[in-house]
N, C-alpha and C positions, 0 to 999 in steps of 0.2 A: 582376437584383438592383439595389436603388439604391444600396447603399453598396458605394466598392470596398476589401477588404482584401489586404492579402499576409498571403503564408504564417506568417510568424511573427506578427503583430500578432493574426490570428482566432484562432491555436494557444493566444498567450497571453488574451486573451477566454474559451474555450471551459474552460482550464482552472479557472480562476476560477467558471464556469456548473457544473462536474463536480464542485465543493466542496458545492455546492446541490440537489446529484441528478438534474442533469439529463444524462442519454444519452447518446453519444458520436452518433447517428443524430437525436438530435434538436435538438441543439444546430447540425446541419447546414439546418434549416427557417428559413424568416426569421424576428427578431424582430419583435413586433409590442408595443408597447407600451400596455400599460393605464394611460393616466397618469392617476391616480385623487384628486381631491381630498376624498375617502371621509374624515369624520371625528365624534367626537362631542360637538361644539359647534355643530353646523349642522343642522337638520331638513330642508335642503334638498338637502343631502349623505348624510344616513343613510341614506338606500337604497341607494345605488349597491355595500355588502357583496354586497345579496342576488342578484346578477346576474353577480360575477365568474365564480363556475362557468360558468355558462350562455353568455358571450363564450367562456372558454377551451375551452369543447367544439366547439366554431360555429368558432373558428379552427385547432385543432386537425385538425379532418375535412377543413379547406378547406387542408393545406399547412402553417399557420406554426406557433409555438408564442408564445404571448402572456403576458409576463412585466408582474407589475402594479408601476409605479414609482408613489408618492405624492409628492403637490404640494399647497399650502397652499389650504384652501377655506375663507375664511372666512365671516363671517353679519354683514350689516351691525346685523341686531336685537338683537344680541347685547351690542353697544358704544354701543346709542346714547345719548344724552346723554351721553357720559362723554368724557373723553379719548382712550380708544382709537377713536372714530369718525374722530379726523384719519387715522388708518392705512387706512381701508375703501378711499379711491380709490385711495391710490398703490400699495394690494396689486395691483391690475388691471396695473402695470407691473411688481410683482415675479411674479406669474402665470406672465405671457410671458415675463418669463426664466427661470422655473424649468424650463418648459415649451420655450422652446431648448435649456436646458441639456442638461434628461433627454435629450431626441431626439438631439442632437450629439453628447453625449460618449457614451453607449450606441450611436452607429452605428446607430440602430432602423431595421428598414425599412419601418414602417407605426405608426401609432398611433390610439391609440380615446382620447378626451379624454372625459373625465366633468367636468360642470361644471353646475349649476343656476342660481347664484344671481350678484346685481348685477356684481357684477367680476370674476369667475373665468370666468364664460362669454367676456366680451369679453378679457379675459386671454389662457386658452385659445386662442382664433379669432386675436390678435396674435402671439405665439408660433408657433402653427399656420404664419403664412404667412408669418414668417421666414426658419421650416425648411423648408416646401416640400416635404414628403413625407407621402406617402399617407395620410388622416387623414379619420376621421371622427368627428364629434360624439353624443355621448348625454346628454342632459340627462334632470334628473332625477322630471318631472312634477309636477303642483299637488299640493298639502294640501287636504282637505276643510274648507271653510267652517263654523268655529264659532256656534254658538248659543247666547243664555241669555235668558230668561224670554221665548222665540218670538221673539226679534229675533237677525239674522246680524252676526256676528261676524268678522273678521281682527284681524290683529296688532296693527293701526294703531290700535284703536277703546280699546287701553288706556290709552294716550296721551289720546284723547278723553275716556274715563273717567276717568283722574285727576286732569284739569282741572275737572271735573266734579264729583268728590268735595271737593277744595280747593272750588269755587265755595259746595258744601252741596245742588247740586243733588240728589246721589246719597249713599244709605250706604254705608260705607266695605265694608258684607256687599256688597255690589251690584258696588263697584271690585274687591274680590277676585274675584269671583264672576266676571266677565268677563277679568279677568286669568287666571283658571283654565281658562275653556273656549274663547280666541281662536283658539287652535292643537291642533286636537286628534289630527290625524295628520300623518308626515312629508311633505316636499313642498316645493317652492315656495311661499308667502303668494298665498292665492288670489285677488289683486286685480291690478289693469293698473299693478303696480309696474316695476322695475326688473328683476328676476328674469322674470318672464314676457316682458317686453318684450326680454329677449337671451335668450332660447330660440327665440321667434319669428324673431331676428334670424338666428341658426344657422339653421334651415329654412329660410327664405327663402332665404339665402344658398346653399342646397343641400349644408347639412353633415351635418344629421339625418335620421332615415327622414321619412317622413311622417307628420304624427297628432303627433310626439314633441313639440312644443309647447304641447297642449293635451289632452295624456293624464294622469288621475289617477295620479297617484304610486302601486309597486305592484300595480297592475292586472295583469292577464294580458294585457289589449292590452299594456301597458308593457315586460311580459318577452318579450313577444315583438319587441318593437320592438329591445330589447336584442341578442336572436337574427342578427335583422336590421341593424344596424352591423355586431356580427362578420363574418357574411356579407359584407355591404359593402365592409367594410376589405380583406380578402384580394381580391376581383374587384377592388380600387383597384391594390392591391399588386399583380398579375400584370400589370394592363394599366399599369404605373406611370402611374397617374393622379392630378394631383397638384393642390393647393386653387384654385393662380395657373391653370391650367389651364383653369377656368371663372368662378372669382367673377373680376370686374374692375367697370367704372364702371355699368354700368346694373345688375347687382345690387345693389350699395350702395344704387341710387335707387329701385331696387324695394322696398329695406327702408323705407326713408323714407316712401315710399307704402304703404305698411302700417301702417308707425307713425301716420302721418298719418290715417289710416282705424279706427286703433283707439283713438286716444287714448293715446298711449305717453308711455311714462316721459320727461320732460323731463332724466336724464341720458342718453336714447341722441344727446344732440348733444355729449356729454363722449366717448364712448365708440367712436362709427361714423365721426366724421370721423379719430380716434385710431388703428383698427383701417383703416381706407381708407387710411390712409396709408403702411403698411407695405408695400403695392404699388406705392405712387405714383398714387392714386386722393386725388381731390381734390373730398371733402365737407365743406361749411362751414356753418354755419348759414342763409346765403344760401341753400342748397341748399335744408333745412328748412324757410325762409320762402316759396322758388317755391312747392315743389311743395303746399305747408300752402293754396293759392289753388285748386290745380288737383284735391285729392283729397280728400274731405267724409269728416265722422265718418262711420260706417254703422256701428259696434259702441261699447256703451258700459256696461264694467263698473265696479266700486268701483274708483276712487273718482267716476270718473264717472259712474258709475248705481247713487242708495242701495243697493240690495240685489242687483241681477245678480253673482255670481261667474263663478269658472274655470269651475263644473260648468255653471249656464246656457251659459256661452261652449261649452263642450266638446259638451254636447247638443246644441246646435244645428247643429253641422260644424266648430265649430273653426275654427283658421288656415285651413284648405282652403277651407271654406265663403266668409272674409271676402276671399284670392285668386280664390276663383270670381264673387264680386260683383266685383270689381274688373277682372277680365280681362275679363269680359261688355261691360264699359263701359267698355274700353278706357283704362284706368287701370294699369295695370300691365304690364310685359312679359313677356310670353308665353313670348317664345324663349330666357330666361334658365335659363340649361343650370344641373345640379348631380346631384351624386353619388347620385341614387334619381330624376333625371326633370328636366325643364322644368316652370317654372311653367305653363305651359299644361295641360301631363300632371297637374300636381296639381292642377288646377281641375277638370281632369274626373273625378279620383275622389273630388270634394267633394259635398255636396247641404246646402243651406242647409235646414235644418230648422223654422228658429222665426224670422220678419221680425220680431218682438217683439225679437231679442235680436240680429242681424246684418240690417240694412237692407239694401233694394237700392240703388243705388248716386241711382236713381232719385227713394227719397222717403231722404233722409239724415237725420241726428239734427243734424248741425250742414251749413251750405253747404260749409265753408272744416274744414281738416284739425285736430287737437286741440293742436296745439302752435301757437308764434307767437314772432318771432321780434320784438322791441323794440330802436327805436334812441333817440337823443337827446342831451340836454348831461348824463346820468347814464348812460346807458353809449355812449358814441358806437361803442366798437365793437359791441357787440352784448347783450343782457339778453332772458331767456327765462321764457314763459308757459305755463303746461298749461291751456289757456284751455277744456277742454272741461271740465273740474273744478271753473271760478270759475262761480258763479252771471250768468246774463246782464244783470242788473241792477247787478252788479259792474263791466260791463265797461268803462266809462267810469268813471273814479271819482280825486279830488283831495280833497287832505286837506294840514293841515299836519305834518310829519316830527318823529320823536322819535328820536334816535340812541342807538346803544349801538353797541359795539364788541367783544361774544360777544354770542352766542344764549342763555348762561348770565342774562345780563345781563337782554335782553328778557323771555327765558322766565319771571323771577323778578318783572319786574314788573309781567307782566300777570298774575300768580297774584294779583298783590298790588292787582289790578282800577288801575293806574297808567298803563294804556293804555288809553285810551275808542275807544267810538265814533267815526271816521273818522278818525283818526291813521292815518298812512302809517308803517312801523316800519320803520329801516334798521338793520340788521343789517350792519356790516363788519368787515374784515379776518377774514372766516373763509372768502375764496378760496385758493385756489391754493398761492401764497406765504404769502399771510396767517395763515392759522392755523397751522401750515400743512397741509394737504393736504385742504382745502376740505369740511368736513363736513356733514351732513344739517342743515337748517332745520326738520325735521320736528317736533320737539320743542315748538316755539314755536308753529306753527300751527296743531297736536291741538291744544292751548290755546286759542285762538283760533274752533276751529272747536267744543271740550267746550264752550266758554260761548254757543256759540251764535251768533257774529258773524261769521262764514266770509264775509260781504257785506259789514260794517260794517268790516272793516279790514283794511288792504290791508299787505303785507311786500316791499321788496324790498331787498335782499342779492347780497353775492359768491360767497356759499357755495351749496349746491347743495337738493334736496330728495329724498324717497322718491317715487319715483313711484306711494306712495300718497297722497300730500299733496293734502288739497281746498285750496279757498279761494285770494282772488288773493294770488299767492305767485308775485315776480316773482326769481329769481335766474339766477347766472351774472353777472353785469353786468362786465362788460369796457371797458377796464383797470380792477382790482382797487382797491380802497381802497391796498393794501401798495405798489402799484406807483406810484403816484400817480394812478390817476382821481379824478373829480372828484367821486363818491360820499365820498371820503374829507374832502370839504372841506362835504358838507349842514351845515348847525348846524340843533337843534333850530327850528321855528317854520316852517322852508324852505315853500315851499309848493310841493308833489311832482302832477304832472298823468301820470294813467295814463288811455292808451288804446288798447285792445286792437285794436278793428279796425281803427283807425287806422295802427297801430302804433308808438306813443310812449311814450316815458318821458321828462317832461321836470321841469325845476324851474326857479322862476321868478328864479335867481339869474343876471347875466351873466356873462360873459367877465372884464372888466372886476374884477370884485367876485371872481370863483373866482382871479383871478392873485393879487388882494391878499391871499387868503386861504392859496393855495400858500406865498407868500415865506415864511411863518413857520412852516411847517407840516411836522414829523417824523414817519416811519411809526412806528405801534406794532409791535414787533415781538417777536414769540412767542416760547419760548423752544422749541428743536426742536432734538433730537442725534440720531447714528445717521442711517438709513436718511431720514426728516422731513427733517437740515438736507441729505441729499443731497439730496431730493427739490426743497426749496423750492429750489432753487443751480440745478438741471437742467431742473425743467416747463416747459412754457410755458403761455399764459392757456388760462381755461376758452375763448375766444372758437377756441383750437387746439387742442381735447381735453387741455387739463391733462396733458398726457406728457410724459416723459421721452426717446418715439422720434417723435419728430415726424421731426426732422432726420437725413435719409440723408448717411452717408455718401458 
């Protein structure tokens, strides 16, 4: 057993358990806990009801008895533009605690984590390795790709559509019309968002079965994957096999080279140096910007390829398949152990189905990996690109700077066509601190990209993006406007130089000139109670995963 009780402490336990109908002979089985973020404000959570049965039969036969505890899942789509989007990242650190909590104070001796979406996956996984006991991941599979008048559809294309409607491009029948069919079954959002990019991040890591990354939501492959963690968990639990046990520093960098190879969501550098850390595993954006040299796109879906989806992705082999191009070519590590096999073992039960939709490693889609990691005298520590996203003609690109101080701000005045052609748009103080709890830019770039200019104008900001966001869309920049970088000091006219291969972010303002501009210079500061001003008082910069657990005791 991994938890140790006395006599009275389990007596008192069990009695409690026999209020609930459970057995006096089976309240003697280990607990195994379903910590379940099962709710009905999240589509990417809505499935995980249909599966409890099917785990509690699977742990049952195998020994334990599997009691379901619920934990907060939220939907970053849910809240976007609105206020409640400062909540989406710092829930990723109330996650992991809710997720100690359950395990701790219950004494569980095993757990099955259900989690799909942006911050409950990476939540979950922090949490998870905390506690350090027997634990496997089930994530909750993609959503079918919507359609409407024969063109493919995700979440993100409403946001383009609306831009698009304000513009006159489109009838407002047209904006509903796509508003209505973007989502049309439960799942994950079926692009190389944020959500698929930490599903893949669990596999990889060796917390999921195999497949569970790139399996449609639902499915009977899905149910039986489900089957298969229960299974999992109990073989983890007898052999006390436990998360620290196998993830450490080259699975991390394994994930990286994935991400690197698929075009991943530009928050898993908020999130994996955040979750590394809780081991004492030490990923930095540096990391990101190596290995982004050494491991070339070879897969590229929305928002990097117009129309490929999950399903293309999934048809073709999926995660396995784009592990088995990278193992071949030595790109990846092979002998990185986890709970259903080595990545090498997963590679060989991959087969690359369609070179159309996962390259060989040999003819790639880009040289250099999808992300990039930007320095300069505007983020001297660090400012981040999804550069497989920006068109290549974007990739050098210099403009004079228009400032605002929210995204409400910019958003309103590009509707109001107030932002032309080759303006650089700074967006601050909605890092970290700043707004605070660093919300989605995503809002402003649908804009940007509905009217057609996803080339013609470039954004960068403190705040973060959906890792459905096209166009250059440079955020993260470190230190933050609120803290005093030097983004907090552009004035409109600046003249802002972006360049990707390069890797710069500069502006053509000195030293000299930003100190004169400091002396006088007060942060705007947001108004945040509760949980926010704890959060803005505890994080650290996006440049160190915006957490709260940075720092070991």
């Amino acid at each position: 057993m991994i938890r140790e009780w006395n006599e009275e402490s389990l007596d008192h336990r069990n009695t409690l358990l026999y209020a609930m109908g459970i057995s006096e002979e089976d309240a003697k089985r280990p607990v195994i806990g379903l910590v379940n973020s099962w709710n009905e404000m999240n589509p990417g959570h809505f499935p995980f009801k249909d599966v409890i049965a099917e785990m509690k039969e699977e742990i049952y036969q195998a020994g334990g008895i599997a009691l379901e505890l619920p934990v907060s899942g939220i939907c970053d789509g849910i809240c976007s533009n609105t206020p409640g989007d400062r909540y989406t990242l710092p829930a990723r650190d109330l996650v992991s605690s809710e997720v100690e909590t359950v395990a701790e104070l219950n004494m569980l001796e095993g757990m099955i984590v259900m989690a799909t979406c942006d911050k409950v996956v990476p939540g979950m996984v922090m949490g998870a390795l905390r506690v350090n006991i027997p634990t496997v991941m089930f994530t909750g599979g993609f959503m079918a790709a919507g359609h409407y008048n024969g063109k493919m559809l995700t979440l993100t294309h409403t946001k383009q559509a609306y831009a698009a409607y304000i513009a006159g491009d489109i009838s407002r029948e047209d904006y509903k019309g796509i508003v209505k069919n973007a989502c049309p079954t439960p799942g994950a959002c079926p692009f190389m968002g944020t959500a698929n990019t930490m599903c893949a991040m669990a596999e990889v890591l060796g917390l999921t079965p195999h497949g569970n990354a790139s399996v449609r939501s639902q499915s009977p492959e899905w149910h039986e994957m489900a089957r298969s963690a229960a299974r999992k968990v109990m073989e983890a639990v007898h052999q006390e096999l436990r998360p620290r046990d196998f993830i450490n520093q080259e699975s991390f960098e394994n994930v990286v080279r994935y991400m690197m190879a698929t075009g991943g969501s530009t928050n898993s550098l908020l999130h994996i140096p955040a979750i590394a850390r809780q081991i004492g595993c030490d990923i930095t954006p540096e990391t990101f910007d190596q290995i982004s040299r050494e491991v070339p796109v070879i897969s590229a879906i929305y928002p990097n390829h117009p129309t490929y989806t999950m399903e293309e992705f999934s048809a073709a082999g999926g995660l396995g398949a784009v592990v088995k191009e990278l193992a071949g070519a030595g790109r990846i590590a092979g002998d990185a152990k986890g709970l259903f096999g080595t990545i090498e073992e997963k590679a060989k039960l991959a087969e690359n189905k369609d070179h159309n939709v996962i390259h060989p490693v040999a003819s790639p889609i880009h040289e250099q990996g999808g992300l990039a990691v930007l320095h300069g005298n505007i983020g001297s520590e660090s400012a981040i690109v999804k550069f497989s996203a920006v068109d290549p003609d974007a990739w050098k690109f210099e403009g004079p700077a228009k400032c605002y101080d929210s995204q409400d701000s910019a958003w309103n005045a590009i509707l109001k066509d107030e932002i032309v052609a080759g303006d650089v748009v700074i967006i601050r103080y909605e890092g970290p601190k700043g707004s605070p709890g660093m919300p989605h830019m995503e809002t402003f770039m649908a804009a940007v990209l509905g009217k057609g200019m996803g080339k013609d104008i470039a954004l960068v900001s403190d705040g973060r993006f959906s890792g459905a966001t096209g166009g250059l869309a440079i955020g993260h920049v470190s230190p933050e406007a609120y803290e005093g970088g030097n983004l907090a000091f552009i004035q409109d006219g600046d003249r802002i130089h972006i360049d990707i291969e390069a890797r710069t972010l500069t502006v053509d303002v000195s030293e000299e000139e930003f100190a004169r501009r400091r002396a006088s210079w007060k942060p705007i500061i947001k108004p945040a109670t509760g949980w926010l001003r704890l959060y803005r008082k505890n994080c650290t910069s996006a440049h160190r995963g915006a957490t709260v657990y940075w720092d070991k005791d």
